[in-house]
C-alpha positions in Angstrom: 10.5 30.0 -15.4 13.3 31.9 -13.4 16.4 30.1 -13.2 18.2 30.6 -9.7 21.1 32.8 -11.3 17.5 34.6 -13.0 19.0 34.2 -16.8 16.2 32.1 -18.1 12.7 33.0 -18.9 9.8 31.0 -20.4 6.4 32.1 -22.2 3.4 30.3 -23.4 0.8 31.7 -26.2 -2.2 29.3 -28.0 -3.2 29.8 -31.3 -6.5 29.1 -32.8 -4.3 26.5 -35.7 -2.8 23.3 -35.2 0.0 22.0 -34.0 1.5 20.7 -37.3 0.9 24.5 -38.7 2.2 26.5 -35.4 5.5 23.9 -35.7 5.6 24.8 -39.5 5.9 29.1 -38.6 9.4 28.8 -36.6 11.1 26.6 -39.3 9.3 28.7 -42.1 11.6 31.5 -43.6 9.2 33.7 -44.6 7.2 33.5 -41.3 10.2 34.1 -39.6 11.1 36.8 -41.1 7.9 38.6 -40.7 8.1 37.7 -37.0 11.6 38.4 -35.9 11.7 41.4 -38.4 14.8 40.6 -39.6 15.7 41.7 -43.4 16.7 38.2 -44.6 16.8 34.7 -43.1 17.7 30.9 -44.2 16.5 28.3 -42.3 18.1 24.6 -42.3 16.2 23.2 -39.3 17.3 19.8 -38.6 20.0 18.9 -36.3 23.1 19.7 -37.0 21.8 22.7 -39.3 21.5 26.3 -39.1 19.3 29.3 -39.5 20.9 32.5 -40.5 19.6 35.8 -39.9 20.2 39.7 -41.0 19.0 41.7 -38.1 19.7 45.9 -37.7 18.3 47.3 -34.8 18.8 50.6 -33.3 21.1 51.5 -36.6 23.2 48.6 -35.4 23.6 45.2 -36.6 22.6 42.3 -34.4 22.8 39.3 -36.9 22.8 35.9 -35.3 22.5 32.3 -36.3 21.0 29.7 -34.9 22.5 26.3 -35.1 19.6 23.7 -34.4 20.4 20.8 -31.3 17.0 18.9 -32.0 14.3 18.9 -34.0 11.1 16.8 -33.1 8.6 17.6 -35.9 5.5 19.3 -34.8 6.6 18.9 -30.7 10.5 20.2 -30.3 13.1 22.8 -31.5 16.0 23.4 -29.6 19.0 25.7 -30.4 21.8 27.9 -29.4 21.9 31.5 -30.7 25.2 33.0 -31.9 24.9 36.6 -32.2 27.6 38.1 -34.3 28.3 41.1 -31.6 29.0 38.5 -28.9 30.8 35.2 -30.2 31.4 33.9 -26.7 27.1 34.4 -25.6 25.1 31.4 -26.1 21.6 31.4 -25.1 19.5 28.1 -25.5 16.1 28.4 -26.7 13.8 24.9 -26.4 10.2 25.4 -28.3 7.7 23.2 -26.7 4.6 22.4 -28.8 1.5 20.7 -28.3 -2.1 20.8 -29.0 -4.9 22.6 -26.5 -8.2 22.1 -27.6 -8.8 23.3 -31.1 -5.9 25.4 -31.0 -2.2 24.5 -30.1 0.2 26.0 -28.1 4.0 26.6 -28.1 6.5 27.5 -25.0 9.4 29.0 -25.7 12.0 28.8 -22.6 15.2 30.6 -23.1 18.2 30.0 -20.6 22.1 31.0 -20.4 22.3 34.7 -20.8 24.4 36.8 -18.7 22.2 39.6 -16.7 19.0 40.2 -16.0 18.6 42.8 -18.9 19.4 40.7 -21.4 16.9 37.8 -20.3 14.4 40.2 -19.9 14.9 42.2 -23.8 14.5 39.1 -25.3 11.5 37.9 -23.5 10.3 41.4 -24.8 11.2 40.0 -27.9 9.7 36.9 -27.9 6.1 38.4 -26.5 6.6 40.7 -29.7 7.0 37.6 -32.1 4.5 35.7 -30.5 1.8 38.4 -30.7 3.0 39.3 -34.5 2.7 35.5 -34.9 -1.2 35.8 -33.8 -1.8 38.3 -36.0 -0.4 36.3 -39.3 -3.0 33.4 -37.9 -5.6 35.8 -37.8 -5.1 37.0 -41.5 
């Protein structure tokens, strides 16, 4: 997905668990941790809640904190990201989940940043977690 300003991106991976379990990794702390590589994260994921995150990158500290919109157990997440660096940014992720065979997949689809470079470092991102995520299955 390209939105017409090209700010938005969406990516797809399936993973050989179900859909219950791949919902369960992006609310789970530790999971998330492993898979964002950030140093320290608390996760209230319901809405109206928040996950915070400790992130240094580069030598230089991108923590953010995600304040949770809706939460549809084992089908929905959607949040905005606050990014410490950048109070006024607010991108919009929406997790889609839903079962593919013996397996289950999730989109992610991001939306609202500014520039092209910025959609496209954290779809880099996101391909990072998701293939990190594949691995902790695989384990």
């Amino acid at each position: 997905m390209e939105t017409s300003n090209n700010v938005g991106f969406e990516v797809s991976h399936v993973f050989p668990v179900s859909q219950a379990k791949l919902f369960k990794a992006f609310i789970d702390a530790n999971t998330l941790k492993q898979i964002w590589g950030v140093s320290s994260i608390s996760v209230d994921a319901r809405p109206g809640g928040h996950a915070r995150a400790e992130l240094s990158f580069e030598n230089e500290s991108w923590d953010f904190t995600i304040s949770y919109q809706d939460v549809m157990p084992h089908h929905t997440l959607r949040w905005i990201v606050h990014f410490d660096r950048f109070p006024n940014k607010e991108p919009q992720a929406t997790l889609l989940f839903s079962a593919m065979g013996s397996g289950a997949e999730v989109t992610v689809r991001m939306k609202n940043f500014e520039t092209a470079h910025e959609r496209d470092s954290n779809k880099q991102a996101w391909e990072g977690a998701l293939r990190k995520l594949e691995e902790i299955f695989a384990t």
